[in-house]
C-alpha positions in Angstrom: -34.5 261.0 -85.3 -36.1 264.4 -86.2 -39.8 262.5 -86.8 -39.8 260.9 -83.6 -40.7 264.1 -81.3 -42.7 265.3 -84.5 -44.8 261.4 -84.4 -45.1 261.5 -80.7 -46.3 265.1 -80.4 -49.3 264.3 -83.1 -49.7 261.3 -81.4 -50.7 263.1 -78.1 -52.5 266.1 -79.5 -54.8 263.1 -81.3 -55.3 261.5 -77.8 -55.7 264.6 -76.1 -58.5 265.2 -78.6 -59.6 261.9 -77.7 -59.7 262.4 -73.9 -61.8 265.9 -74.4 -64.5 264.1 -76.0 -67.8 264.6 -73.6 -69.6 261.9 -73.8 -71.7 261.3 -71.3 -72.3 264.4 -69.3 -75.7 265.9 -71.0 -78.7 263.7 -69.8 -80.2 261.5 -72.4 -83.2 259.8 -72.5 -83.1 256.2 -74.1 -85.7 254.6 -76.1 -86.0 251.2 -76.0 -89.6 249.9 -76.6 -90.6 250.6 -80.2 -94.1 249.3 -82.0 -95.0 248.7 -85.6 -98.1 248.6 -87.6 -98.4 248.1 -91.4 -99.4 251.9 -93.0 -100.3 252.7 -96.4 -98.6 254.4 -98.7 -100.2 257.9 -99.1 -101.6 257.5 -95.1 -100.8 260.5 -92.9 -100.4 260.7 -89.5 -104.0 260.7 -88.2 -104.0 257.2 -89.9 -101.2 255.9 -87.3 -103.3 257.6 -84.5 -105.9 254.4 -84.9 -103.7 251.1 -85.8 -103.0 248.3 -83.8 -99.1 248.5 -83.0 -97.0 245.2 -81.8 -94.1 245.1 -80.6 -90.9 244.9 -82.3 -89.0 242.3 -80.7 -85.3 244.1 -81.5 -83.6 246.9 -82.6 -81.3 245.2 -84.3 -80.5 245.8 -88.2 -82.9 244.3 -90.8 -85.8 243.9 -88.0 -88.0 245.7 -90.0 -87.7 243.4 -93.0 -88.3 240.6 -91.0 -91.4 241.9 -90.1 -92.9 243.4 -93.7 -90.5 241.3 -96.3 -88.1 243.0 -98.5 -90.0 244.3 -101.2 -91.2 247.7 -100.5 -94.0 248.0 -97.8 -94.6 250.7 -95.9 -95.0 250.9 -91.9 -95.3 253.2 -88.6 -93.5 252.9 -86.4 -94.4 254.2 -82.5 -92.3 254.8 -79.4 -93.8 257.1 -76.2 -91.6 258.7 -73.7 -91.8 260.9 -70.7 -89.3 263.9 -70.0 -87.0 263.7 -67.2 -86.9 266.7 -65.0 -83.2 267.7 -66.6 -84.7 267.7 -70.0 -87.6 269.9 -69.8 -88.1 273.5 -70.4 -85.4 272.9 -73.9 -85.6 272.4 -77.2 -84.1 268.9 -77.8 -83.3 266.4 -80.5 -83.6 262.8 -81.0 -80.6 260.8 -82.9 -81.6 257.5 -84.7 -78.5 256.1 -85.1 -79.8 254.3 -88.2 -83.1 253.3 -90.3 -83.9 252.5 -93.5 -84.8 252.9 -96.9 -86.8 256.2 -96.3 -88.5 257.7 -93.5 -90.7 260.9 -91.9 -90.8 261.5 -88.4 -94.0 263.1 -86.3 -93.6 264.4 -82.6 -97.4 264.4 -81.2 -99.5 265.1 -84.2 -96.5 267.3 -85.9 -94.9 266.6 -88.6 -90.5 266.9 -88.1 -88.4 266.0 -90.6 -87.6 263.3 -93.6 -84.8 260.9 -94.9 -84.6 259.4 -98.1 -87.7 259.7 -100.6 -90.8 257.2 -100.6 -92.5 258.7 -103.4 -94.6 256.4 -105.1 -93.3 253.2 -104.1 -91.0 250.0 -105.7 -92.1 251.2 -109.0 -91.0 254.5 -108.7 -87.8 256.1 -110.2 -87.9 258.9 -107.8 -87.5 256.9 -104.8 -84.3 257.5 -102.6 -82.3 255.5 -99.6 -81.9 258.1 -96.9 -78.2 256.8 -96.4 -75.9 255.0 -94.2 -76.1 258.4 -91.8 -77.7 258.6 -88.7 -80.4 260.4 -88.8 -81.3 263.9 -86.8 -84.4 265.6 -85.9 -85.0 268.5 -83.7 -88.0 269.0 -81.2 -88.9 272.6 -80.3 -89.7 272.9 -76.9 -92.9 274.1 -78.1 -94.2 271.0 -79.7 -93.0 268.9 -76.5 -95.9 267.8 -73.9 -93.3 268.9 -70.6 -95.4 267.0 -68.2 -96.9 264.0 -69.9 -96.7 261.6 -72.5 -94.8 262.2 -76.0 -95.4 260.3 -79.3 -93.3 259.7 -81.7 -94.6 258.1 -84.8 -92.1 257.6 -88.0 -93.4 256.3 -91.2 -90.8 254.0 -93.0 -90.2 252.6 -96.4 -89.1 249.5 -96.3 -87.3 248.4 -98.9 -84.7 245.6 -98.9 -82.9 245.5 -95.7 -85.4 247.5 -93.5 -84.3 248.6 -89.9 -84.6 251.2 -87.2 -81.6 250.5 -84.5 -79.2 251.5 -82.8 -78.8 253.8 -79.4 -81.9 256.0 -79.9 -82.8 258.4 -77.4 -83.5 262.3 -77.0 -81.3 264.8 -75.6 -80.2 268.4 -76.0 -79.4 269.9 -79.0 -75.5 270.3 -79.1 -75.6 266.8 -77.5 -77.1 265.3 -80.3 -76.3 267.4 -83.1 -72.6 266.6 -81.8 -73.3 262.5 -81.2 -74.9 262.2 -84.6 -71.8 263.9 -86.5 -69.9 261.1 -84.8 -72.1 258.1 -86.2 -72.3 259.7 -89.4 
């Protein structure tokens, strides 16, 4: 008898948690149309600058591997967005809810952050999965064009089951910072 007020006061402090969640409030900006192009493996950035991207049909898991195969090629990977009035004049951060093997991630021209380790390829024993995490990268206001068009290029090793999905888009910091601890 003594557990029952004890259950159903954890049980309310758990949903209350729940409740306070605030999902939804902070603007977010959705990607949606993403474009691949076969890269090579020591390529930089200025080497995506002049490929021919197509489409990806989905962002769905494994889409990448449908594209390249499953045995360690490496692409880029190219989405463009414009800000929204709410989301200028911030830094922000993009969430990719999921890719993989390995990855880095450029913001027009500069180079943001990296997941996993591509090293020398299939052959290598230094490589490294970036995870079953989502994956984070913060954009100083700085390096965001305010008024017109942002690229986002993200070179990815594929190897085995290679994806990017999931609801990406770009947002405030404690937004995303506080959505990606969720995922992950």
């Amino acid at each position: 008898m003594k557990l029952k007020p004890l259950f159903v006061s954890i049980i309310s402090i758990f949903l209350l948690i729940l409740t306070s969640c605030n999902d939804g409030d902070d603007p977010r900006l959705y990607l949606h149309d993403f474009y691949w192009a076969p890269a090579t493996q020591y390529g930089d950035v200025s080497e995506a600058q002049n490929l021919n991207f197509q489409k990806i049909p989905k962002l769905e898991y494994k889409n990448i591997r449908k594209l390249v195969g499953t045995h360690g090629q490496y692409v880029w990977v190219k989405t463009t967005f414009t800000l929204p009035e709410e989301l200028k004049g911030d830094d922000l951060s993009m969430v990719v809810p999921y890719i993989h093997f390995a990855e880095e991630l450029y913001l027009n021209g500069y180079y943001i952050d990296d997941y996993g380790i591509m090293d020398d390829g299939p052959e290598s024993s230094e490589i490294q999965e970036a995870g079953f995490i989502a994956h984070l990268f913060d954009f100083p206001e700085s390096f965001i064009n305010q008024d017109g068009e942002n690229t986002v290029l993200i070179k990815i090793f594929s190897l085995g089951s290679g994806s990017i999905n999931g609801k990406i888009f770009v947002g405030f910091r404690e937004d995303a910072w506080s959505t990606s601890d969720k995922i992950t």
